[in-house]
MDTraj code that builds the backbone (N, CA, C; nanometers):
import mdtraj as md
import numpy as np

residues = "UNK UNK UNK UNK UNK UNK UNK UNK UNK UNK UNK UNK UNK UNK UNK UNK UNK UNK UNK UNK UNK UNK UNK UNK UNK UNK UNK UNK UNK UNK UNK UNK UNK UNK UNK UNK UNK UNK UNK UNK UNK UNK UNK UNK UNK UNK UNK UNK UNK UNK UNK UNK UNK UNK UNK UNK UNK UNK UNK UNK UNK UNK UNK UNK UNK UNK UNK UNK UNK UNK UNK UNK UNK UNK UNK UNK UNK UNK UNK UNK UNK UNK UNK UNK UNK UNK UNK UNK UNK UNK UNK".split()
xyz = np.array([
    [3.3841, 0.0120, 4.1498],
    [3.2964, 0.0181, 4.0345],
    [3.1710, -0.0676, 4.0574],
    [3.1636, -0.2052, 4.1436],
    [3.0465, -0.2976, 4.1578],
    [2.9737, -0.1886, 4.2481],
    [3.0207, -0.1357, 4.3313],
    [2.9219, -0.0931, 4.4289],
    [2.8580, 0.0315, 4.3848],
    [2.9142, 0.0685, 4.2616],
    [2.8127, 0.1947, 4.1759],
    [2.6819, 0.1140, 4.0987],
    [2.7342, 0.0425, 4.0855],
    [2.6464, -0.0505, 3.9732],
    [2.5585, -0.1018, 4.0763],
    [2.5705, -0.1424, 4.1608],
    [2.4929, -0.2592, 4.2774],
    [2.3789, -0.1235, 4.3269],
    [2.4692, -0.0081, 4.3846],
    [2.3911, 0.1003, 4.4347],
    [2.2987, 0.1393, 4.2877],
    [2.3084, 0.1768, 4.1826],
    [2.1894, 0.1877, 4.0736],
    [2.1306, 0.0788, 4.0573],
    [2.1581, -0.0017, 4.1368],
    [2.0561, -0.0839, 4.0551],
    [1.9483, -0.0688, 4.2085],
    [1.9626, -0.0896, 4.3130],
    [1.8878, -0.0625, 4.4035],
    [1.7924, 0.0629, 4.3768],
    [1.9131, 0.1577, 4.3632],
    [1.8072, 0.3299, 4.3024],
    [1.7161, 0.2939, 4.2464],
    [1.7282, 0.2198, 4.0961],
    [1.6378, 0.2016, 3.9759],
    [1.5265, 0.0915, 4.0520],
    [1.5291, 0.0069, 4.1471],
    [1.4602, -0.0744, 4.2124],
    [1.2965, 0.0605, 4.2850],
    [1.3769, 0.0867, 4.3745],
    [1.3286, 0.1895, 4.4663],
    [1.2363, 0.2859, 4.3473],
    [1.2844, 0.3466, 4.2352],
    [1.1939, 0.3987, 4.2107],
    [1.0803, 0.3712, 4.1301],
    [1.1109, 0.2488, 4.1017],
    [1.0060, 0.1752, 4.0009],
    [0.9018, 0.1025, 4.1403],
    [0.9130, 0.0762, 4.2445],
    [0.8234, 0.0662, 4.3407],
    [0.7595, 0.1916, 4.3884],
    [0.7831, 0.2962, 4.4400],
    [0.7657, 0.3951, 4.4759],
    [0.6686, 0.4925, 4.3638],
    [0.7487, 0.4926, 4.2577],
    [0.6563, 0.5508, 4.1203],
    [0.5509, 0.4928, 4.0505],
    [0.5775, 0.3370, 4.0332],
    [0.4728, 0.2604, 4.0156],
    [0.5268, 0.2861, 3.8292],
    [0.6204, 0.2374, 3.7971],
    [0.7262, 0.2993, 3.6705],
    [0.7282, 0.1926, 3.5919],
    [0.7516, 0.2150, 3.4851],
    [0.7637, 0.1716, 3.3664],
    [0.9359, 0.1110, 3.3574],
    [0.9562, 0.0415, 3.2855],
    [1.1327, 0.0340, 3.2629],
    [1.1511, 0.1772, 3.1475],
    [1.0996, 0.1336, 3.0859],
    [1.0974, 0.2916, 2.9886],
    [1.1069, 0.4226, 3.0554],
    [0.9891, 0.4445, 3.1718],
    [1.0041, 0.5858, 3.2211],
    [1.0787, 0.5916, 3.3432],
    [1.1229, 0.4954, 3.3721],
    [1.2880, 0.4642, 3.4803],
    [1.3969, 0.5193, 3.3722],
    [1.4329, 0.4537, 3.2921],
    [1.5326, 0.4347, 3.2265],
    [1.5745, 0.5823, 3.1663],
    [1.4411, 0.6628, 3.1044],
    [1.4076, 0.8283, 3.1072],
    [1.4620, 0.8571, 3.1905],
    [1.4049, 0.8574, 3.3077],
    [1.4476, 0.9417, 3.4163],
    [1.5887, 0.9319, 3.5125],
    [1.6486, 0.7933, 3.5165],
    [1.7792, 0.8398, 3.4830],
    [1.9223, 0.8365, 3.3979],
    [1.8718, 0.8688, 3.2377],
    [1.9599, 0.8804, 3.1416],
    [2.0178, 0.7175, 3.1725],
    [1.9939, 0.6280, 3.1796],
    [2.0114, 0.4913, 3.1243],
    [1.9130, 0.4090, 3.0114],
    [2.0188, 0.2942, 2.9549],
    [1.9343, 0.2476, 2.8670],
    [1.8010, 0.1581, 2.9633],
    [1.7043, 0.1083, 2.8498],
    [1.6049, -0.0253, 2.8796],
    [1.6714, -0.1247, 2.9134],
    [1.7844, -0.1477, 2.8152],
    [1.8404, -0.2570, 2.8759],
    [1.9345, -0.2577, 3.0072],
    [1.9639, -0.1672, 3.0511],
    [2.0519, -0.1541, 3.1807],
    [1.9422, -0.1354, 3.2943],
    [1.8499, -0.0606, 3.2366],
    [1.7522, -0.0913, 3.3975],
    [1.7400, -0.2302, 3.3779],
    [1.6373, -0.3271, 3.3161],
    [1.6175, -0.4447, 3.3036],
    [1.7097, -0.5233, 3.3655],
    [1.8349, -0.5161, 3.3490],
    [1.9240, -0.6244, 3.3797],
    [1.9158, -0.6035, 3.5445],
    [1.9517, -0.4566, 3.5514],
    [1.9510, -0.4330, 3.6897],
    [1.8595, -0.4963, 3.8052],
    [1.7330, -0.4739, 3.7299],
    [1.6504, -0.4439, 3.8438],
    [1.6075, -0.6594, 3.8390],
    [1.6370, -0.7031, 3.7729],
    [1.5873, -0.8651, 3.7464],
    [1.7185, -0.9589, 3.7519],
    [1.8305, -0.9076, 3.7676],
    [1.9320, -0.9891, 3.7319],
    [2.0212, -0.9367, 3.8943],
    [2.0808, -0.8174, 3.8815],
    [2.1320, -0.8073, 3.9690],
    [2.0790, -0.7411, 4.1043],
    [1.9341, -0.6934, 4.1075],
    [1.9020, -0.6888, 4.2251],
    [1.8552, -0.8077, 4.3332],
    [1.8528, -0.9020, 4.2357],
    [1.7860, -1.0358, 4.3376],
    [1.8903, -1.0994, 4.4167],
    [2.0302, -1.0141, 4.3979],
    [2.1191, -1.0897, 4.4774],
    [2.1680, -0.9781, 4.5670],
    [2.1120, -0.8598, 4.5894],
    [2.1427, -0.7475, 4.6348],
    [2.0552, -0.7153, 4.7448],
    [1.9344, -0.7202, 4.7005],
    [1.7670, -0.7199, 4.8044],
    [1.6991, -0.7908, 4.7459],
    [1.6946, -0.9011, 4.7743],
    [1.5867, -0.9933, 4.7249],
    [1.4255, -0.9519, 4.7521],
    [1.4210, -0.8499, 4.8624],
    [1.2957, -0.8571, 4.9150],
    [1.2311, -0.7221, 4.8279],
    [1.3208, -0.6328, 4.7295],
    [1.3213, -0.5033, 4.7119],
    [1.2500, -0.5525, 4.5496],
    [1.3356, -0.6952, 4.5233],
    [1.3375, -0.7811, 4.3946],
    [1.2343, -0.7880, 4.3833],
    [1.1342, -0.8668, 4.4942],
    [1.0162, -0.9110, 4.4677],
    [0.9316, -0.8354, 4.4485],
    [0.9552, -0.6554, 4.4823],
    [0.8077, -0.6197, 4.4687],
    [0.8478, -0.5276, 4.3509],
    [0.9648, -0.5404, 4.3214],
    [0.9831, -0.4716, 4.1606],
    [0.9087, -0.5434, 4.0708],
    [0.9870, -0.7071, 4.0458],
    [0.8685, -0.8089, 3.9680],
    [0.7341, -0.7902, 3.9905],
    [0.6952, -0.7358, 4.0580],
    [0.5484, -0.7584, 4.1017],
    [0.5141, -0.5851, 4.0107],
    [0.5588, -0.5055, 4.0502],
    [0.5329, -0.4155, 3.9676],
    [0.5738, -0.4377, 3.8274],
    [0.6716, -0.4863, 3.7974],
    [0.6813, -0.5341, 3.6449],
    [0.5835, -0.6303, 3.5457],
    [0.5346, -0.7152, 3.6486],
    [0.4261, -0.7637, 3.6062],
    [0.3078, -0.7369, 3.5820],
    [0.2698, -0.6433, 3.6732],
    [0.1281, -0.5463, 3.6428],
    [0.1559, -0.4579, 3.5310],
    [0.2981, -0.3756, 3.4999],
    [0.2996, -0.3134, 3.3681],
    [0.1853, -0.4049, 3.2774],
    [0.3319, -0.5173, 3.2824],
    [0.3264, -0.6443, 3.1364],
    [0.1899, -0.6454, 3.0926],
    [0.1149, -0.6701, 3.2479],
    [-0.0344, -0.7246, 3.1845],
    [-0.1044, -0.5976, 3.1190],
    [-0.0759, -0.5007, 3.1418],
    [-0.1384, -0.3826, 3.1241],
    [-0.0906, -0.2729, 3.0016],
    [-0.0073, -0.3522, 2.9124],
    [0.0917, -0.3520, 2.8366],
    [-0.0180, -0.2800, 2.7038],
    [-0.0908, -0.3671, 2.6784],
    [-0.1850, -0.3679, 2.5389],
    [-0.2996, -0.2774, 2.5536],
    [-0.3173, -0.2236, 2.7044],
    [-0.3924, -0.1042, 2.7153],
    [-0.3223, 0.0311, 2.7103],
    [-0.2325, 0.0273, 2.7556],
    [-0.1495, 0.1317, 2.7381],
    [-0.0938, 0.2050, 2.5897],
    [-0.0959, 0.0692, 2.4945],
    [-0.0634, 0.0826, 2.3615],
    [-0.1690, 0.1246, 2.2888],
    [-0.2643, 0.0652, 2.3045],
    [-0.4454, 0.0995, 2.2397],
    [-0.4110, 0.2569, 2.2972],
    [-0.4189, 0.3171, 2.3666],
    [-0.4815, 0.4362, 2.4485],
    [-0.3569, 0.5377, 2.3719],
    [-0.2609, 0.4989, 2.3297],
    [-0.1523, 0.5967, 2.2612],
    [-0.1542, 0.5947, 2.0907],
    [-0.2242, 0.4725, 2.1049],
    [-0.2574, 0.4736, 1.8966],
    [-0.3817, 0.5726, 1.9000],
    [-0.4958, 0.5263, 2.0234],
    [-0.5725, 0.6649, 1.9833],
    [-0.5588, 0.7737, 1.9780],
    [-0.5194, 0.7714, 2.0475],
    [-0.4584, 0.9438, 2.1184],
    [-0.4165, 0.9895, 1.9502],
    [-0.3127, 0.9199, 1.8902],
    [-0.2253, 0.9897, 1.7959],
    [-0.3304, 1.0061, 1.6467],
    [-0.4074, 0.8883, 1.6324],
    [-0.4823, 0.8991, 1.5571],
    [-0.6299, 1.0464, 1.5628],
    [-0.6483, 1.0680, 1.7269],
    [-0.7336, 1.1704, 1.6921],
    [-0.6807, 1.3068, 1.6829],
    [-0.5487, 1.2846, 1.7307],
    [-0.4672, 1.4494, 1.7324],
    [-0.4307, 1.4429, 1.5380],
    [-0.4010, 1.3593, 1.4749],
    [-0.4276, 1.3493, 1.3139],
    [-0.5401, 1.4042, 1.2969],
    [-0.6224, 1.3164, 1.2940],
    [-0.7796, 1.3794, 1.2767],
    [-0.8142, 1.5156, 1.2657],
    [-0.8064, 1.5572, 1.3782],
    [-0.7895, 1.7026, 1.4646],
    [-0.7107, 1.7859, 1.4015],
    [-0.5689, 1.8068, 1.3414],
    [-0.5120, 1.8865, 1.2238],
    [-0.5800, 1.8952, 1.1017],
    [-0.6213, 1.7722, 1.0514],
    [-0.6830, 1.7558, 0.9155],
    [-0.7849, 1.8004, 0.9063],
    [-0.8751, 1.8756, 0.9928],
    [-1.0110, 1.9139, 0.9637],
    [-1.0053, 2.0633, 1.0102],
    [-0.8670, 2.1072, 1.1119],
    [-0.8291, 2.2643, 1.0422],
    [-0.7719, 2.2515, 0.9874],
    [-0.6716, 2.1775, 0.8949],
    [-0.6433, 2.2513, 0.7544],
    [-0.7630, 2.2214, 0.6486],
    [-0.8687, 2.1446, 0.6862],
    [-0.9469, 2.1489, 0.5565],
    [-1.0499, 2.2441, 0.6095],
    [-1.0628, 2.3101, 0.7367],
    [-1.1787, 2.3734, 0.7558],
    [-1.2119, 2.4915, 0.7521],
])
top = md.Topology()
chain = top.add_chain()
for i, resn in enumerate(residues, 1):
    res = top.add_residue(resn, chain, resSeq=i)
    for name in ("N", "CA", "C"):
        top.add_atom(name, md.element.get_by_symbol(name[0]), res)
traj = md.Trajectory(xyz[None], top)
């Protein structure tokens, strides 16, 4: 059973480097929670590949910082697709 768990967590490592991924759109893509990638990829990969560790954090960290642009850019989005209904049904 560890070595299923040890092997996903490497998987979930690998593709969040490779994809350049979100924990969210990891966690999507393979039917696990946020919190099970997370643990995985910060808790139990650093004792698994430490070296696989470091450049996950490193991609996790560029999310983080990039966190509040990503959020701005999806409130607009939703606010002009609103917009955008409301002026064909009033038009």
């Amino acid at each position: 059973m560890k070595d299923l768990v040890d092997e996903r967590a490497v998987m979930l490592g690998q593709y969040i480097v490779e994809k350049d991924s979100t924990v969210r759109e990891t966690a999507k893509a393979f039917s696990v929670s946020k919190s099970t990638v997370h643990k995985d990829v910060t808790q139990r990969l650093s004792t698994i590949n430490p070296a696989l560790a470091k450049e996950v954090k490193a991609v996790l960290q560029k999310n983080k910082a990039e966190r509040h642009m990503r959020g701005g850019e999806a409130t607009r989005l939703k606010y002009e697709m609103l917009s955008q209904k409301t002026k064909t049904r009033n038009g």
